[in-house]
C-alpha positions in Angstrom: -12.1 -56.2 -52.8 -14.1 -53.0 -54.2 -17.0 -53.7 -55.5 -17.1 -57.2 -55.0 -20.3 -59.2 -54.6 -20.6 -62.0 -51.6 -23.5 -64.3 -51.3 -25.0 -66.9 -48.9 -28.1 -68.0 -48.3 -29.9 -68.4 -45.2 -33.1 -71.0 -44.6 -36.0 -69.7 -42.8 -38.5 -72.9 -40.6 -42.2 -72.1 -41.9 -45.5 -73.0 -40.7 -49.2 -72.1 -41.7 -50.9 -69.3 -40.2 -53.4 -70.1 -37.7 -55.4 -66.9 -38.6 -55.6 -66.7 -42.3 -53.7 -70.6 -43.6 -51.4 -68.5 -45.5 -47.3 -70.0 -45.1 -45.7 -67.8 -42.8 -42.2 -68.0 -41.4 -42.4 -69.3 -37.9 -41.9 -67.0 -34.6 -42.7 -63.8 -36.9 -46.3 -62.0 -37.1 -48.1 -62.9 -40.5 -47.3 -60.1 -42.9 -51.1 -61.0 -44.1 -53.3 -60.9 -41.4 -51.0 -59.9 -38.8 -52.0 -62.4 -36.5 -48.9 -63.0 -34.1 -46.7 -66.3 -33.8 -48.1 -68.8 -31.2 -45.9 -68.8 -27.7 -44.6 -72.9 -28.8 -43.6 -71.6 -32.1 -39.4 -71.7 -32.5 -37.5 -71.5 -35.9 -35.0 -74.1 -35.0 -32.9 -72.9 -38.2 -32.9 -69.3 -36.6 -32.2 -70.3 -33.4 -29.1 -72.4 -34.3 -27.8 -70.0 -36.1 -28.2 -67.2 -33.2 -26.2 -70.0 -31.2 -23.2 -70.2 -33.7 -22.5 -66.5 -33.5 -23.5 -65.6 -29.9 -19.8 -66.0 -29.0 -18.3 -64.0 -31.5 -20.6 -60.7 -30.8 -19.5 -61.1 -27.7 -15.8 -61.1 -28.7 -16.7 -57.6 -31.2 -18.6 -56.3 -28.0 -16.1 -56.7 -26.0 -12.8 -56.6 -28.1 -9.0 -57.5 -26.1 -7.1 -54.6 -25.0 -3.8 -54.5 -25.7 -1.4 -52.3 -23.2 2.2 -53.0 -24.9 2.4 -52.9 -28.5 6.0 -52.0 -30.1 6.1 -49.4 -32.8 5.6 -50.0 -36.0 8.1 -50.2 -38.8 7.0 -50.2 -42.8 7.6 -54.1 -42.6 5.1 -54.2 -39.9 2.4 -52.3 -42.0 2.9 -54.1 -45.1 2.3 -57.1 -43.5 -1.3 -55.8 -41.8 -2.1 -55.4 -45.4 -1.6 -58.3 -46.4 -3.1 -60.2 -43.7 -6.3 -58.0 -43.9 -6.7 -58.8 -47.9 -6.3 -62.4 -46.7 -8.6 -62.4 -44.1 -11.8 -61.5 -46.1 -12.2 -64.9 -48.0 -11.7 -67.0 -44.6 -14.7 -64.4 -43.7 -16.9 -65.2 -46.2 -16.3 -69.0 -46.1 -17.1 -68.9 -42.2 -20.6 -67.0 -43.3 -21.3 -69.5 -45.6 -20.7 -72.3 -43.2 -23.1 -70.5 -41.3 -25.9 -69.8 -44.0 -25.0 -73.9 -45.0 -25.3 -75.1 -40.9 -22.2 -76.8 -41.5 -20.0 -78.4 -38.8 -17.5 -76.8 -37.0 -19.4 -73.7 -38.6 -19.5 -71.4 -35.1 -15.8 -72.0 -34.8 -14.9 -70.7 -38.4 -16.7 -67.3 -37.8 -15.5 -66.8 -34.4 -11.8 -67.4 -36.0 -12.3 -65.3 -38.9 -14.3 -62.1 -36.7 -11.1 -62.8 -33.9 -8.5 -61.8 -36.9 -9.9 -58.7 -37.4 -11.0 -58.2 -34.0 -7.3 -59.0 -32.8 -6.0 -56.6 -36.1 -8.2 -53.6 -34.3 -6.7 -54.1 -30.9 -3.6 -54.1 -32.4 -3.7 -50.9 -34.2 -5.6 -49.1 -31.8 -2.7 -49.7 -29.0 0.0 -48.8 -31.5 1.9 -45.6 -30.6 1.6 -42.8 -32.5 4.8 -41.6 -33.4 6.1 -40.1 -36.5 6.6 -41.1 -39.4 3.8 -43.8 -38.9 1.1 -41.6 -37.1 -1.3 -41.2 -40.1 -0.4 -44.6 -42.1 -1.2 -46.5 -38.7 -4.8 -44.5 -38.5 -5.7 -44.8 -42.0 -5.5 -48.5 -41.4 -7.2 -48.3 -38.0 -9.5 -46.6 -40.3 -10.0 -49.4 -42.9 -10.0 -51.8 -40.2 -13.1 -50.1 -38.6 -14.9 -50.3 -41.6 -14.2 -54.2 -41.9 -15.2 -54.5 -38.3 -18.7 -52.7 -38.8 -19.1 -54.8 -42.3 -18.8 -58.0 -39.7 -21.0 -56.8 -37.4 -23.7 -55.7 -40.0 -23.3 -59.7 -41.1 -23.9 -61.4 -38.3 -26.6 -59.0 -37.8 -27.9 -60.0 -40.8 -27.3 -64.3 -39.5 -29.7 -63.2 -36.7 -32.2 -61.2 -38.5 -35.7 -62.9 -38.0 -36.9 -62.2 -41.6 -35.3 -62.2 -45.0 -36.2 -58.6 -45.6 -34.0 -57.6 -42.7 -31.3 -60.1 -43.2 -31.0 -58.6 -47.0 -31.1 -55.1 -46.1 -28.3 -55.8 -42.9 -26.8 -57.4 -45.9 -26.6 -54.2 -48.0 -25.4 -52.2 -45.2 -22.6 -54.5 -44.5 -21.7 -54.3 -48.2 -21.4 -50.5 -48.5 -19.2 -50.8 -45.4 -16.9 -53.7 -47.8 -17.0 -51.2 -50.7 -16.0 -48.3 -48.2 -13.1 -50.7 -46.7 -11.9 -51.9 -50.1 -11.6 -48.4 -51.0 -9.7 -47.3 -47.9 -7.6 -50.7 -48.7 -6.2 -49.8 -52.4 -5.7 -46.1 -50.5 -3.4 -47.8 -47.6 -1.6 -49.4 -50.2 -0.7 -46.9 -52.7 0.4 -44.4 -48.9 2.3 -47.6 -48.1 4.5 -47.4 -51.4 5.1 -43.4 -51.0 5.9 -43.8 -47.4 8.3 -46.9 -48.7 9.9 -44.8 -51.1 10.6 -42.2 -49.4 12.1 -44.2 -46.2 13.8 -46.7 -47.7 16.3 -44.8 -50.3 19.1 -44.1 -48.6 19.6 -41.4 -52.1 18.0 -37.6 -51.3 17.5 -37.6 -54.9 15.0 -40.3 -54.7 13.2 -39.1 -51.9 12.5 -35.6 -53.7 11.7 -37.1 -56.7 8.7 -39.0 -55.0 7.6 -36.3 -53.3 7.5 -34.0 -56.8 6.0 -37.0 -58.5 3.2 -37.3 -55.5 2.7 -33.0 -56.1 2.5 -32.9 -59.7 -0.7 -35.7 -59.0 -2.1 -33.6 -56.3 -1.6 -30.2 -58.6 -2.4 -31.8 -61.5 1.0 -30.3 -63.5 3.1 -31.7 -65.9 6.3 -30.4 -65.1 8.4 -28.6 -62.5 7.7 -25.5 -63.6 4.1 -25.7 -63.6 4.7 -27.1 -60.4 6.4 -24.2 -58.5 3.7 -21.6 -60.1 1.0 -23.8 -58.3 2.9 -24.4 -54.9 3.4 -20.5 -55.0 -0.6 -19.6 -55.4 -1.0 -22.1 -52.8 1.6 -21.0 -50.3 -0.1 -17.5 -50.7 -3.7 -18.6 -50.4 -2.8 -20.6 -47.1 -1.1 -17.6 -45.0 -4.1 -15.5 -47.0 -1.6 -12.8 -49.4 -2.1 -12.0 -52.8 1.3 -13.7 -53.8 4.6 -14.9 -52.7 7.5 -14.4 -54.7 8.4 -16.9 -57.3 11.7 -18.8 -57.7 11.1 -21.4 -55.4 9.6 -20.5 -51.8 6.7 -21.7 -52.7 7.7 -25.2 -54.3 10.1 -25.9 -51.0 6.8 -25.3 -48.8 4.5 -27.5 -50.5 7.1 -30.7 -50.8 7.4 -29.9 -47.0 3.9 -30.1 -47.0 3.8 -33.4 -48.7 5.9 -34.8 -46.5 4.1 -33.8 -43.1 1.8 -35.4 -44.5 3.1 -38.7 -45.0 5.3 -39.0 -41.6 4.1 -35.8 -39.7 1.0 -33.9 -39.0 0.3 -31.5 -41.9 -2.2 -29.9 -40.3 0.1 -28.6 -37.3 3.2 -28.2 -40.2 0.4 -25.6 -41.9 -0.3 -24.1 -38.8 3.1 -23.2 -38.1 4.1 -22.0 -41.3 1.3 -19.5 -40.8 1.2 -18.0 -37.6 5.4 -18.0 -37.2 4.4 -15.6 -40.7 1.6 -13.4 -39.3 3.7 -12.8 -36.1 7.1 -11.9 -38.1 5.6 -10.1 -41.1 3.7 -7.7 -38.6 7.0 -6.1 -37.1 8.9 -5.8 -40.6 11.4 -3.1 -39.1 12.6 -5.8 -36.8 13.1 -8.4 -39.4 15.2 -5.9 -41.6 17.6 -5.6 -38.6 17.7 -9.3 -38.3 18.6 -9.5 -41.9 21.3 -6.8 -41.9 23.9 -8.8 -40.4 26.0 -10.7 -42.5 26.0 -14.2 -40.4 21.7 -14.6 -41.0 21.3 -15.5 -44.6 24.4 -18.1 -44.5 23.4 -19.6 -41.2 19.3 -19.7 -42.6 21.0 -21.9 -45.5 23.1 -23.8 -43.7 20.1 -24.5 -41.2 18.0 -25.3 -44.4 20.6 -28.0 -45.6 20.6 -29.5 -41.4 17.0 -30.0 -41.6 17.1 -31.9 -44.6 20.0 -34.1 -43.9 18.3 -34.8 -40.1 14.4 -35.7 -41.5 16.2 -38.5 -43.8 19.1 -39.6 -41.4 15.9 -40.2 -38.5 13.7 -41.7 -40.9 16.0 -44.3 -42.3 17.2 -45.0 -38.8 13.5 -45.2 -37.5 12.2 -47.8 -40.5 13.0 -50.8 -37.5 11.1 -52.3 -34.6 15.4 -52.9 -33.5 17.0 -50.2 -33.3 21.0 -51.0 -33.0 22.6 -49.1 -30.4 25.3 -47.1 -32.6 22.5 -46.5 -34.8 20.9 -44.5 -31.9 23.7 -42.9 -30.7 23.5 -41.0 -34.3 19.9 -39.7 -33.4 20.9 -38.7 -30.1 23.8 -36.6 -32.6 20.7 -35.2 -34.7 18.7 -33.9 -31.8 21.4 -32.2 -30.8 22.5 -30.5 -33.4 19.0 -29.5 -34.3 18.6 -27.4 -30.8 21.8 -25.9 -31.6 21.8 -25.2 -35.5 18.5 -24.6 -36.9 16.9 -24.6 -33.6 18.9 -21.7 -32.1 17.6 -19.9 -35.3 14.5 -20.1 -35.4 14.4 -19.1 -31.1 16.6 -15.8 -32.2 13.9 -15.2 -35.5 10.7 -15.4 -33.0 12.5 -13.6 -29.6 13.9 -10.5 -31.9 11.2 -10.8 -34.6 8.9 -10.2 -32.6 10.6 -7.3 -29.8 11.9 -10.2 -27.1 15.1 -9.8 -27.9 16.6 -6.5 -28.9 20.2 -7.4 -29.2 21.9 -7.6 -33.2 21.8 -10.8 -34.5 25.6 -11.7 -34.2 25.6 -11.1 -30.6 22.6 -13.3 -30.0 23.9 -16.3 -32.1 26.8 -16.5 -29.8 23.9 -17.2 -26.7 23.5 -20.8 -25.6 20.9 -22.4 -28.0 19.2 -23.7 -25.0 18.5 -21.0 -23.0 17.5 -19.1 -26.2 14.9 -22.2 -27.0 13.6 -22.2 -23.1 13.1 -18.0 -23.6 10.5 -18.9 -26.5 8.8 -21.3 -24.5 8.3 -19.3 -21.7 6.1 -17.1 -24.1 2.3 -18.7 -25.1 1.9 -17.6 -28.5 5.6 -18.6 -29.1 5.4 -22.0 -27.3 3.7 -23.8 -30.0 5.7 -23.1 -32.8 9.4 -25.0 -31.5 7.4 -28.1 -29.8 10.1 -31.0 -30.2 13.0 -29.6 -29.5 14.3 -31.8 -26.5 16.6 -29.8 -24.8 17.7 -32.0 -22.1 18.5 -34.6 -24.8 21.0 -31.7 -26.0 22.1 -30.6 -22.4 23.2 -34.5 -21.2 24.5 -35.2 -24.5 26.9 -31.9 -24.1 27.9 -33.3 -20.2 28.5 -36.8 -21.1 25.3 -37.7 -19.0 24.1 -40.2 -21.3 23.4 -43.7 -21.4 23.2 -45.7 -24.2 21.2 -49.4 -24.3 19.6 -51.6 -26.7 16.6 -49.7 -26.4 16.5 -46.2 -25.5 18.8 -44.2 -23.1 18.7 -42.7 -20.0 19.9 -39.2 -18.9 20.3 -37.2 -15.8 20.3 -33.7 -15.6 19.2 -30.5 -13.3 16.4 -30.2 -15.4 15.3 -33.9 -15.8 15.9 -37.7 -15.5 14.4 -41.0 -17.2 14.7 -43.1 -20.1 13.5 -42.5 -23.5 12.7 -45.1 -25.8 14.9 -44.5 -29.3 11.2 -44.1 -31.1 9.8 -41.6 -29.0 13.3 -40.1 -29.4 12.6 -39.9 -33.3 9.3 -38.7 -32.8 10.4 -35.7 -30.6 13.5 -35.1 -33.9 10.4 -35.3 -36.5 8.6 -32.7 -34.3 11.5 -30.7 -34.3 12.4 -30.8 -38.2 8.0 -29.9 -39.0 8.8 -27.0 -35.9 11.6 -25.1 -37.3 11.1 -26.3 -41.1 7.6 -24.2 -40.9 9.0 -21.5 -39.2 11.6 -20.9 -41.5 9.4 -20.7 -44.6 7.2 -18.3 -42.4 10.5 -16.3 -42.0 11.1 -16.3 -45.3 7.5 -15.3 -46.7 7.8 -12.4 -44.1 11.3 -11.2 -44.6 10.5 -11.4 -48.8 7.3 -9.0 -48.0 9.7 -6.7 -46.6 12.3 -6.8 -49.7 14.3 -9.1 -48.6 15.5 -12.3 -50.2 16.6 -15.2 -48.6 16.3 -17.8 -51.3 17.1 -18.0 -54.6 16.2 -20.2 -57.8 18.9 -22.8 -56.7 17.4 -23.4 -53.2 17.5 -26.8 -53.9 20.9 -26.8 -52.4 19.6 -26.8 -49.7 18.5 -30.4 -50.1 22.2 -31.2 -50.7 21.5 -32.0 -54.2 23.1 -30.4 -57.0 21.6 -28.5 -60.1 22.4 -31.3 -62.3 20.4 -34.0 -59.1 17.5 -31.3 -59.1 17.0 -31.9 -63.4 17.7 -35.3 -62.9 15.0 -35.6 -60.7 12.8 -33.4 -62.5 13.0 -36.2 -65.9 12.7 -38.9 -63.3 9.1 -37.4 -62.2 8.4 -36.7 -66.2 8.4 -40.4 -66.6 12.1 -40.5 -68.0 14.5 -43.7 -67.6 17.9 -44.1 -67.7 19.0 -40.2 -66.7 22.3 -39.1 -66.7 24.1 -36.1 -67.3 27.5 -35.4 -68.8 28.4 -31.5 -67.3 31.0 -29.7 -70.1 32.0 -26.1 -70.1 28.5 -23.9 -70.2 27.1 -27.3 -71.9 25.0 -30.3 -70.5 24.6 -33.3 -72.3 21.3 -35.5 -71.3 21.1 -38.7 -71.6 17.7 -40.3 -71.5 14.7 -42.6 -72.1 11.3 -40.7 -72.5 8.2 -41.8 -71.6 6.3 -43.7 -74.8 4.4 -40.4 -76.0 6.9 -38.0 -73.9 8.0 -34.8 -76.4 11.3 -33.7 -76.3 10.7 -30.2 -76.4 7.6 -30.8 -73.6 10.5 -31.8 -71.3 13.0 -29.3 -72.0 10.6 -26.6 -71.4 9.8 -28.3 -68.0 13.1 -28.1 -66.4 14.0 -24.7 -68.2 13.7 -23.1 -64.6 15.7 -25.2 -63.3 19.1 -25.1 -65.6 21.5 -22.7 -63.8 22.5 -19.8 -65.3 25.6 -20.7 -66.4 24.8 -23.2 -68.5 23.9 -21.8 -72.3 23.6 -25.0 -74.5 21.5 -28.6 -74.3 22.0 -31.8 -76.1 19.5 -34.4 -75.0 20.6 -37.9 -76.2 17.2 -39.8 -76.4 17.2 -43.3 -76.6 13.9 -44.5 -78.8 12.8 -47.2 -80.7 16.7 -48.7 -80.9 17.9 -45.5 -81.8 19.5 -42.3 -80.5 18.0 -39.4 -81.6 19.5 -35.7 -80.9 17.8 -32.6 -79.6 20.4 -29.6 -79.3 19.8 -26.2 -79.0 20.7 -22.8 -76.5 19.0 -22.8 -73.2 18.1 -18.9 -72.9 14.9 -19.3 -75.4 13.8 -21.6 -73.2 13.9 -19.9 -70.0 10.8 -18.5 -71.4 8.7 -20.8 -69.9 9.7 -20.3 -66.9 8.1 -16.8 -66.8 5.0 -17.5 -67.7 2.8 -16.4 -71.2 4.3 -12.8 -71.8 3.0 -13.0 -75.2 -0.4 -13.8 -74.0 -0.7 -16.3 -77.4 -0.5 -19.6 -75.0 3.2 -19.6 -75.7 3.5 -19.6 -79.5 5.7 -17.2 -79.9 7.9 -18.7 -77.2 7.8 -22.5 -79.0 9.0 -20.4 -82.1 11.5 -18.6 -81.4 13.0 -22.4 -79.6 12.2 -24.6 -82.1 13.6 -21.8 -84.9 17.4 -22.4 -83.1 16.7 -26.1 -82.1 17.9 -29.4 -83.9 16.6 -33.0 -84.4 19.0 -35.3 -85.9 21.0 -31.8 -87.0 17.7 -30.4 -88.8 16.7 -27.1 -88.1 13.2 -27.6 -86.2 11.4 -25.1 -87.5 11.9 -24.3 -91.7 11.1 -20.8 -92.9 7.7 -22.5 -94.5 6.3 -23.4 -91.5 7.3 -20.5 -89.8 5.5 -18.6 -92.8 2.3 -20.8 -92.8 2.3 -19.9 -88.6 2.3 -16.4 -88.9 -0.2 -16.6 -91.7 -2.9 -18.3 -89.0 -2.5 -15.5 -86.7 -2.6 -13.2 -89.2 -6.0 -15.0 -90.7 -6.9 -15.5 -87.0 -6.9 -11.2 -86.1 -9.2 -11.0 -89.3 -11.2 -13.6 -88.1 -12.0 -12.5 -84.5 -12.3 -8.9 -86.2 -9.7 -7.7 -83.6 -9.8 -3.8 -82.7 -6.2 -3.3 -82.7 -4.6 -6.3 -84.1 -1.4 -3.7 -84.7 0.6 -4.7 -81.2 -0.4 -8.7 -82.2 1.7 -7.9 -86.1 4.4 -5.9 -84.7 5.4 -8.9 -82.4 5.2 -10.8 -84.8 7.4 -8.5 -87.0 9.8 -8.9 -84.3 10.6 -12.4 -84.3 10.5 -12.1 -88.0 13.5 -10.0 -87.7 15.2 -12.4 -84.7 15.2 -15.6 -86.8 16.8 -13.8 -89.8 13.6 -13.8 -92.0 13.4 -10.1 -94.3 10.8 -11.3 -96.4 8.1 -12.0 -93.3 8.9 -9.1 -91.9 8.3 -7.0 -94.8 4.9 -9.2 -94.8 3.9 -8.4 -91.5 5.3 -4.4 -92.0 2.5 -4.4 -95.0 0.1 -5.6 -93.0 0.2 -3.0 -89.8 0.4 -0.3 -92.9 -3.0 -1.6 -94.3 -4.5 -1.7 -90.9 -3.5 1.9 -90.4 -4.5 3.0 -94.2 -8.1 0.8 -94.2 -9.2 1.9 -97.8 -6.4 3.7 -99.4 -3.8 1.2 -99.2 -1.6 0.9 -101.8 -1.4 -1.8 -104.4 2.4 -3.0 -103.7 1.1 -2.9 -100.0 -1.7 -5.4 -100.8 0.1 -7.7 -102.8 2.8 -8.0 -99.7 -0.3 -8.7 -97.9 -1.6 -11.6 -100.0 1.3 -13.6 -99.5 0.2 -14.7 -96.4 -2.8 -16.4 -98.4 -0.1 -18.7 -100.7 2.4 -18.9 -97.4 -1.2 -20.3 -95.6 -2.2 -22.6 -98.2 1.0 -24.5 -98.5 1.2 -27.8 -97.5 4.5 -28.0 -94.5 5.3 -30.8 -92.3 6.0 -30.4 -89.2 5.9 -32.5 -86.1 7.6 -30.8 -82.2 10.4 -33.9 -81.6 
């Protein structure tokens, strides 16, 4: 649809002007001698085609209003999409019938403007309920444009001159390239939205949602990844930095997510002011911390969260919702209020000097009387919004009823029925509420010294280390992913991406191999052959602290590739290493560096790790000609022009 061109042509009656002869269209003042069109004068072609649309402005003026539409499900959407790609050539055929005064032409563009008429009244009834709140108004949103294209057409049909038929026309065009735009947008939402519903596998929905961050961060790895989610985290509560090691990376897949079945914006919002209000009372927060029940339960709350968004959402991807399937959301809205939601009320109340009781004594009070104590304060009130505490209260008295779809309940506090989506949407709410507030708590209680995460939060996704670098490959590009766990040792099995680097990929998940494990073996699968990369893990975990050597990680690729194998050949040969050293060595010289005796000394020192006494000597002979400028010594120069024949050798080398 972008950019696509649509012609018709429309025939104008004309006459001679009385005033000046000159051919004028009829009904319209001469553009030469602007003598204006007799009363008697009609353009019958005009007229007629006036007639043939007259009905269907109406029906865009006045557009059917729908009062019960069902919520959606992804089936739903998917087919609005591909009726609305459909519906543009029946369009453009009805405006040609027009433009051509063909039969049966007014009852071709009233049926084509009615689909898209009917398609607007459609999704501007839907509810909005999460997860389909902002796929449902970005194709409201595509719709509208399609709707103003149609009227900027038939506008054009009843324009009295070609000049304003053919600018109408580009109008309505700039509104088809808008739509189209919108259109390939809705359908590349519709597939993330798809895959992270549809997999029943946790794995798979965290792979799309790294996949969808490393497009929006622009990062090749996971690594990258959790440096960027960290400087974003910080810039969006407004600190210098957050600690790394993953707080930052679980906020911004959170993010992702809100953003693709909640509201982000409100998610955002949350995870800031629950921050600012605990991080400005860090005496309190230290006392939460102190007792030994807080950091297990914070986990365990972590892993509930997780295990309720996808239980809800698979459940929710269904205009039917089968009874038993409801019962289990009417289980997850309980056990939000009394797991995760009972600790984010204690964090607020005692964070904040509501509650001055230890933490133990207060997790043994009634999750929802704690919940209704935050509500009752205003600046608290926003932060838990979907927690539905009667939902919890009937559920705990037997006082609900179950049917096809919905339930009822009956308590003190309240009495009706509740739909099973509007059920879902109040559990969404609830997982965005306390997901936010925890990473606030976090932030805050990590300002204050203390930490509550650590580099294998990922748990708390209920995936394992060896799911987490599975996932990690997945997002790289890599097929066929499997991983063979031995004693300290991981064995990779895998299919790289066509012009995917072995070492590229090792470094990328180096921050996310436990500590425990000390060797690698990647078993890659390439052109009909299986080829071997093997080497230790700790040189890698360089990578994962970013460029300590300042030299955009040469050093660091050195001192890997130096231990590595490929096909059980030693990476790097002392030749190349040699012919390296010698371009930084040429490369101080060249930039005529001040003080280029830190730069050799490194150097000196890798020298010496990988077992190489001649280089060193080398690189000794050079910091003592730096030092001696004039009056070096002649043994002293000749160690120093070896880095001239070392340079000007001729070494292959390519990083597997």
């Amino acid at each position: 649809m972008v950019h696509a061109r649509h012609r018709f042509q429309l025939s104008f009656a004309l006459i001679n002007c009385a005033g000046c002869s000159a051919p004028r269209i009829r009904g319209v003042v001469c553009p030469d001698c602007a003598r204006r069109p007799e009363p008697w004068e009609v353009n019958d072609r005009l007229v007629a085609r006036r007639a043939a649309i007259e009905a269907t402005i109406e029906l865009l003026d006045q557009p059917e209003v729908l009062t019960a539409v069902e919520p959606f499900a992804l089936e739903d959407l998917q087919q609005i999409l591909g009726r609305l790609e459909d519906w543009l050539p029946k369009f453009f055929q009805a405006m040609r019938a027009i433009g051509g005064e063909q039969p049966e032409a007014a009852e071709k563009v009233y049926s084509a403007v009615k689909g898209i008429s009917s398609e607007s009244s459609l999704l501007a009834a839907a509810p909005r309920l999460r997860p389909w709140v902002l796929v449902v108004e970005y194709a409201e949103v595509c719709v509208s444009h399609l709707i103003r294209m149609v009227r900027c057409y038939l506008q054009a049909l009843s324009a009295a001159t070609p000049l304003r038929a053919q600018n109408k026309a580009d109008e309505a065009q700039r509104h088809l390239d808008t739509a189209g735009l919108e259109l390939e947008a809705l359908s590349r939402f519709i597939d993330t939205l798809d895959s992270l519903i549809v997999s029943e596998r946790v794995e798979e929905k965290i792979a799309a949602l790294i996949r969808q961050a490393q497009q929006e961060f622009d990062v090749s790895d996971i690594t990258a990844l959790s440096s960027a989610a960290d400087q974003q985290l910080a810039r969006m509560i407004s600190v210098p930095m957050v600690p790394s090691g993953g707080l930052g990376l679980q906020f911004s897949l959170q993010d992702i997510a809100a953003r693709f079945y909640g509201d982000q914006q409100r998610y955002r919002r949350v995870v800031s002011d629950s921050y600012s209000l605990l991080a400005a009372n860090p005496q309190l927060l230290s006392a939460l911390a102190a007792s030994p029940d807080f950091l297990p339960d914070l986990q365990a709350s972590l892993l509930e969260l997780n295990d309720a968004s996808a239980q809800v959402m698979h459940a929710l991807n269904s205009q039917s919702i089968p009874r038993q399937v409801g019962r289990a959301i009417i289980d997850v809205a309980a056990s939000l209020v009394e797991g995760p939601g009972q600790l984010v009320a204690i964090a607020l109340l005692a964070g904040t000097g509501r509650k001055t009781r230890p933490y133990e004594r207060l997790r043994q009070d009634n999750a929802t009387e704690l919940l209704r104590a935050v509500r009752r304060h205003s600046d608290l009130e926003p932060l838990v919004r979907g927690f539905n505490l009667e939902v919890r209260t009937a559920q705990a008295h037997r006082m609900v009823r179950y049917f096809d779809d919905g339930i009822t309940l009956d308590t003190k506090g309240a009495s009706g029925k509740l739909s099973w989506h509007d059920l879902g949407d109040e559990v969404l709410t609830a997982y965005e509420s306390a997901m936010a507030c925890l990473v606030g708590l976090q932030v805050a209680l990590a300002e204050s010294g203390i930490t509550t995460y650590s580099s294998d939060f990922y748990r708390s996704f209920g995936i394992s280390p060896a799911d987490l670098v599975t996932i990690g490959l997945i997002a790289e590009g890599c097929e066929g992913v499997s991983i063979v766990e031995g004693p300290g040792s991981w064995t990779i099995a895998l299919t790289p991406p066509p012009a995917g680097k072995l070492f590229r990929l090792a470094g990328g998940i180096s921050s996310l191999i436990p500590d425990e494990i000390h060797t690698l073996t990647f078993l890659a699968h390439q052109d009909s052959q299986v080829h071997v990369f093997a080497g230790p893990v700790e040189p890698l975990r360089a990578f994962s602290r970013g460029d300590v050597d300042g030299d955009s990680y040469g050093i660091a690729t050195t001192r890997v590739l130096h231990l590595w194998t490929y096909n059980g050949v030693r990476c790097l040969t002392p030749p190349v290493v040699r012919c390296w050293a010698s371009y930084q060595i040429h490369q101080l010289h060249l930039n005529s560096v001040a003080n280029p005796i830190p730069k050799t000394r490194t150097l000196r020192s890798l020298a010496l790790e990988i077992g190489d006494r001649e280089l060193a000597e080398a690189l000794t002979a050079v910091m003592r000609s730096s030092r001696l400028g004039d009056e070096t010594d002649l043994s002293t120069t000749a160690l120093v022009a070896k880095f001239d024949t070392w340079g000007a050798e001729s070494v292959e080398f390519d990083v597997p």
